[in-house]
C-alpha positions as CSV (number, residue, x, y, z in Angstrom):
1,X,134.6,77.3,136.4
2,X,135.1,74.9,133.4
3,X,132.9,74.7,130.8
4,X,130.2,71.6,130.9
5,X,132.0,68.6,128.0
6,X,129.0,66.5,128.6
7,X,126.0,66.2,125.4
8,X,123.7,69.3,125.4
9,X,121.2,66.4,125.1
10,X,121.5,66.4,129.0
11,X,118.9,69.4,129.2
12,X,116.2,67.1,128.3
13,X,115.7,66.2,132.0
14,X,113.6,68.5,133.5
15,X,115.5,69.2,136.6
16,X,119.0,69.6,134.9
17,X,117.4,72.5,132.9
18,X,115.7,73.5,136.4
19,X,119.0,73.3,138.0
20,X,120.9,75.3,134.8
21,X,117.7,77.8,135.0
22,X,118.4,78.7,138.5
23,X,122.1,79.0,138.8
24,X,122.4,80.9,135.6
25,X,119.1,83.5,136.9
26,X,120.9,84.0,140.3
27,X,124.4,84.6,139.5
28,X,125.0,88.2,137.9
29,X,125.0,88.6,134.4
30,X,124.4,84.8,134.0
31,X,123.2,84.4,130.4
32,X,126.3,86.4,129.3
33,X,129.0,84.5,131.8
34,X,127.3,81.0,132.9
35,X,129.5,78.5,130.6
36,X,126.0,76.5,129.7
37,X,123.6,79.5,129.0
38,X,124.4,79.5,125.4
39,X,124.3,75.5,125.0
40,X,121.0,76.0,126.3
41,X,119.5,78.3,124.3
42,X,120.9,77.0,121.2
43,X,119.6,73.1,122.4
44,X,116.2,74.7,122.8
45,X,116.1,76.8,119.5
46,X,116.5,74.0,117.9
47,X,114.1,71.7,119.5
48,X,111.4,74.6,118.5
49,X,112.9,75.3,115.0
50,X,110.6,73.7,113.5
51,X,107.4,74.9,115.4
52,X,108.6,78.4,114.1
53,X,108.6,77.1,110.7
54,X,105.0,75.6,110.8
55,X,104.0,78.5,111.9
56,X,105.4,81.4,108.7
57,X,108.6,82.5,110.6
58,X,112.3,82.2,110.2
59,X,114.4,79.5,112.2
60,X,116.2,82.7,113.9
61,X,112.9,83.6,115.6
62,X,113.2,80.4,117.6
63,X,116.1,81.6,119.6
64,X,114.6,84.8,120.5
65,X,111.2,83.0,122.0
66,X,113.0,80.6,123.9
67,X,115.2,82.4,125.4
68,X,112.5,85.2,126.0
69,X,110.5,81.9,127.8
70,X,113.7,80.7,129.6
71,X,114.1,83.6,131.8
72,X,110.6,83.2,133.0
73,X,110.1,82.2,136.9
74,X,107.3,80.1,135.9
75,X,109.9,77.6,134.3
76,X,112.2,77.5,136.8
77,X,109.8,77.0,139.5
78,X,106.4,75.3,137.8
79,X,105.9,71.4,138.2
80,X,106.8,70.4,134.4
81,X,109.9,73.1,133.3
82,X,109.7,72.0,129.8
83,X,106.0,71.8,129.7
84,X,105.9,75.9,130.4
85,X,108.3,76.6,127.9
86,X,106.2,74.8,124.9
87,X,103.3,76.3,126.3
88,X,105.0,79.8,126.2
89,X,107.2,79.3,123.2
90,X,104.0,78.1,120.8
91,X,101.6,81.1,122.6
92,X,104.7,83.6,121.4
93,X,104.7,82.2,117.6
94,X,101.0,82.5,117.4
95,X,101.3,85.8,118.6
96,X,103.7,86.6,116.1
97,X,102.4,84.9,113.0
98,X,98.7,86.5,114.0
99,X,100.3,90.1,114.0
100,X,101.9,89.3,110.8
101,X,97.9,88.5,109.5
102,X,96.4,90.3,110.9
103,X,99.1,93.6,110.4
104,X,98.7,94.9,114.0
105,X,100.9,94.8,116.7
106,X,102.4,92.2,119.1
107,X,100.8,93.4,122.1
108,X,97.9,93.4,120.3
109,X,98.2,89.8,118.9
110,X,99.1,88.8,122.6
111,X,96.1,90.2,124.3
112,X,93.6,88.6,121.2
113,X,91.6,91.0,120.8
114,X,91.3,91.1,117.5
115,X,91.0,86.8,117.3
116,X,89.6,85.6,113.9
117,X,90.8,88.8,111.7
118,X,93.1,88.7,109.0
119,X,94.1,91.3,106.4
120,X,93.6,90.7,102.8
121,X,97.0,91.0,100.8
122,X,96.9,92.2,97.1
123,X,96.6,89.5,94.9
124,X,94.2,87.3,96.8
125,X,90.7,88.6,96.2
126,X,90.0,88.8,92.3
127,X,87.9,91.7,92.9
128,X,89.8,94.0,94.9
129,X,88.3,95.5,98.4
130,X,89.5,99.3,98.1
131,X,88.3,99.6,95.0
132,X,84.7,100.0,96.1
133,X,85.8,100.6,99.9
134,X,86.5,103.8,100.2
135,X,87.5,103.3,104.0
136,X,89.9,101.1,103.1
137,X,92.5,104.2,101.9
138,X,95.1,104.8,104.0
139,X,95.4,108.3,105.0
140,X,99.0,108.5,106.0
141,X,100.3,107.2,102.6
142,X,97.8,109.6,100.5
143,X,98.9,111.9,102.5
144,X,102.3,111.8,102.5
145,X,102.5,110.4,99.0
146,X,101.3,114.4,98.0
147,X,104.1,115.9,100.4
148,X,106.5,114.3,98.3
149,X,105.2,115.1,95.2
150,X,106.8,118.9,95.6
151,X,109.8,118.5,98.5
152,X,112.1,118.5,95.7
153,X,110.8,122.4,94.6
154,X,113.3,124.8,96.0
155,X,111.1,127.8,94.6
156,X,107.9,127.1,96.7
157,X,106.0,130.4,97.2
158,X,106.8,132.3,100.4
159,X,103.0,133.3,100.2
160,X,101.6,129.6,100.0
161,X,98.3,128.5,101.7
162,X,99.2,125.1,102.5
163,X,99.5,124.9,106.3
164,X,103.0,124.6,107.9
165,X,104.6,120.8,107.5
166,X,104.3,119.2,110.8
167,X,107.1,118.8,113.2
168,X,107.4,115.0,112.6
169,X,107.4,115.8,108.5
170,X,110.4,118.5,109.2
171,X,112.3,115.6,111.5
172,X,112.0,113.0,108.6
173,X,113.1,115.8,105.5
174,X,116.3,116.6,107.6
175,X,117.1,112.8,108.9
176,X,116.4,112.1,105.2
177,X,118.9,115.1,104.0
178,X,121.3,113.4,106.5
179,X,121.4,109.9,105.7
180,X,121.0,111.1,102.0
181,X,124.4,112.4,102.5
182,X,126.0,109.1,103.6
183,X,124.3,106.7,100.1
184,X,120.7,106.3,101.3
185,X,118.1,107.1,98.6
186,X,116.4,110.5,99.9
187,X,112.9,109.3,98.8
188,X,112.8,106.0,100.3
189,X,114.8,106.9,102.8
190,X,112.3,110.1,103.8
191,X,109.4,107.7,103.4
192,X,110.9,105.2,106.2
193,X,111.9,107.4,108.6
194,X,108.5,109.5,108.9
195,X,106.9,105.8,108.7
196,X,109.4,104.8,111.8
197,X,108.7,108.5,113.5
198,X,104.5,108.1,113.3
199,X,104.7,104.5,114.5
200,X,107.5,105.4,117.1
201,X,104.7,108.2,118.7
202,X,102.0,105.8,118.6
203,X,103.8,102.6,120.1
204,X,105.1,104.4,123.2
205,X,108.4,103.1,123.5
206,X,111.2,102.2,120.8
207,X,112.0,98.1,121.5
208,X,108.0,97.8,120.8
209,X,108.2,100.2,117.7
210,X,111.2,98.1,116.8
211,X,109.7,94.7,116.8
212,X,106.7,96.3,115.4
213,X,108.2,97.3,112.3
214,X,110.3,94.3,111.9
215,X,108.0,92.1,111.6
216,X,105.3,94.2,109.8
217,X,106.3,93.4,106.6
218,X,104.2,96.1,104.7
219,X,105.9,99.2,106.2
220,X,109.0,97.9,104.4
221,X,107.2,97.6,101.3
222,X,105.9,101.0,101.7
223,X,109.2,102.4,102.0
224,X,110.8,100.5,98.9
225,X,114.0,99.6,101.1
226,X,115.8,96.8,100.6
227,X,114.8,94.2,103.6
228,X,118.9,94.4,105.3
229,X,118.8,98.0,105.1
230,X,115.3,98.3,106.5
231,X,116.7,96.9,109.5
232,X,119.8,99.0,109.9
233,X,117.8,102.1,109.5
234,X,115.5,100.8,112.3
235,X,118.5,100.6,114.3
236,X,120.1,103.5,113.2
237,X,117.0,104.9,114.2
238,X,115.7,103.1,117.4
239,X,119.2,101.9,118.9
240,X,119.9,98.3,119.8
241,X,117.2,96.5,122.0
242,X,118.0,96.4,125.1
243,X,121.3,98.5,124.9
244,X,120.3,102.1,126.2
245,X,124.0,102.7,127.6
246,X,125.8,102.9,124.2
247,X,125.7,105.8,121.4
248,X,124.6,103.4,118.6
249,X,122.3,101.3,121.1
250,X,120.6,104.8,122.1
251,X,119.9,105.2,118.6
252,X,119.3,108.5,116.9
253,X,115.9,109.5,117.6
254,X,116.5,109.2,121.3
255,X,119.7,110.6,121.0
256,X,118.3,113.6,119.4
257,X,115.4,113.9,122.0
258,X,118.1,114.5,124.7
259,X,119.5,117.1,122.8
260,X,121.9,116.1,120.3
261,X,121.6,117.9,116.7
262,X,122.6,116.4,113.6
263,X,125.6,118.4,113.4
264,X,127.0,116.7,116.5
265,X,126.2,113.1,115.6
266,X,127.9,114.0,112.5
267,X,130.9,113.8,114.9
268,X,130.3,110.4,115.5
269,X,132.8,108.4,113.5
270,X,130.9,105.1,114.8
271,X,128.1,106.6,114.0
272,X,128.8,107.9,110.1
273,X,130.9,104.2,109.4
274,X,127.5,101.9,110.6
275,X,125.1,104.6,108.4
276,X,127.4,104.1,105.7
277,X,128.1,100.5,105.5
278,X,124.2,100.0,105.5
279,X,122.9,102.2,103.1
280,X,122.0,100.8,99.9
281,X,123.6,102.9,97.2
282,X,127.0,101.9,98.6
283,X,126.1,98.4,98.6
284,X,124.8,98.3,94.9
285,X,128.0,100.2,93.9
């Protein structure tokens, strides 16, 4: 099979990109081996870059909502090909940029239940909300802002009356302890990983934790991360999405919940070399 030396422009017929659409979707492993999938999805990224822009998001997040429309059977099948991938492509970046808004999830945005809501940022209200609201505290950051007030005592009373931390706490102190040991600041570092851990149990499944967090912007801020190395410790954390097959697309946590200790992915010279490379003491020295 040679590769297509015609003008990408060609996908601009409806039936060619029909035509494309079905012979990549029935022949195995198509979007990796068909010799037009990738002129395709970068023909159609672009067409949408600019949507994604009007609507707060980066170029890059073009790609992933076309190609995330382009594998839908409505497109190859529906009357108007291109007309279904618009249609799918604009509904996917108003999801997004309403999640971002509103600070909820995708699935969430999707399903509009919460239509018309947007969160107030610091900065835009001269009189600030929380500080006559006193619903508007967050409980998780109070609360885990006094944990770390006294992690770093190594004396704490044997005899203490504060209950026992909580399994998820006693996850994130030793994944801390462990990245800590590779350049990644233990604070921070202890703060995003219990943030990553709560989310992770309340999502359901990592790929939508993943996005989640990626795209909430405020978690990062939370955690005082740089933005690169907020994304490497998602995942370092969550694994590749996608890739369940691989060590480092497993990711730790689910590595760990199949049994494997920290000691043993210490052993993982993959493993210690991507931790390493991403952690942002190394990069700032």
């Amino acid at each position: 099979m040679t590769t297509p030396t015609t003008s990408p422009d060609r996908f601009h017929d409806s039936e060619t990109l029909r035509a494309a659409l079905i012979r990549i979707c029935n022949t195995p492993d198509g979007w990796r081996t068909d010799p037009e999938a990738d002129e395709l999805i970068c023909y159609a990224a672009e067409r949408f870059t600019q949507m994604a822009i009007k609507h707060g998001l980066a170029p890059e997040d073009a790609m992933s909502a076309v190609f995330e429309a382009l594998r839908s059977p409505a497109v190859r099948f529906g009357m108007d090909p291109w007309g279904v991938v618009v249609t799918a492509v604009a509904t996917t970046f108003r999801a997004w940029q309403f999640a971002d808004e509103a600070l909820t999830s995708i699935d969430t945005a999707r399903r509009g239940g919460l239509s018309g809501c947007r969160a107030d940022r610091f900065g835009e209200r001269e009189q600030h909300s929380w500080q006559d609201d006193l619903a508007m505290s967050v409980d998780f950051i109070d609360d885990l802002m006094e944990r770390l007030d006294g992690f770093d005592e190594a004396d704490e009373c044997a005899d203490s009356e504060e209950p026992d931390p909580t399994p998820i706490w006693e996850q994130a102190l030793d994944l801390a302890d462990w990245l800590a040991r590779l350049g990644w600041p233990r604070v921070n570092t202890l703060i995003a990983v219990e943030i990553v851990l709560r989310k992770l149990a309340d999502a359901g499944s990592r790929p939508t934790c993943y996005e989640a967090l990626r795209r909430e912007r405020r978690w990062r801020a939370i955690s005082g991360l740089p933005a690169t190395s907020w994304t490497a410790l998602l995942r370092l954390l969550l694994g590749t999405p996608g890739d369940d097959v691989t060590p480092l697309g497993k990711g730790i946590l689910l590595r760990q919940a199949l049994g494997e200790s920290l000691e043993h992915l210490a052993g993982d010279k993959d493993l210690i070399k991507t931790a390493s490379q991403a952690a942002p003491l190394r990069k700032a020295a």
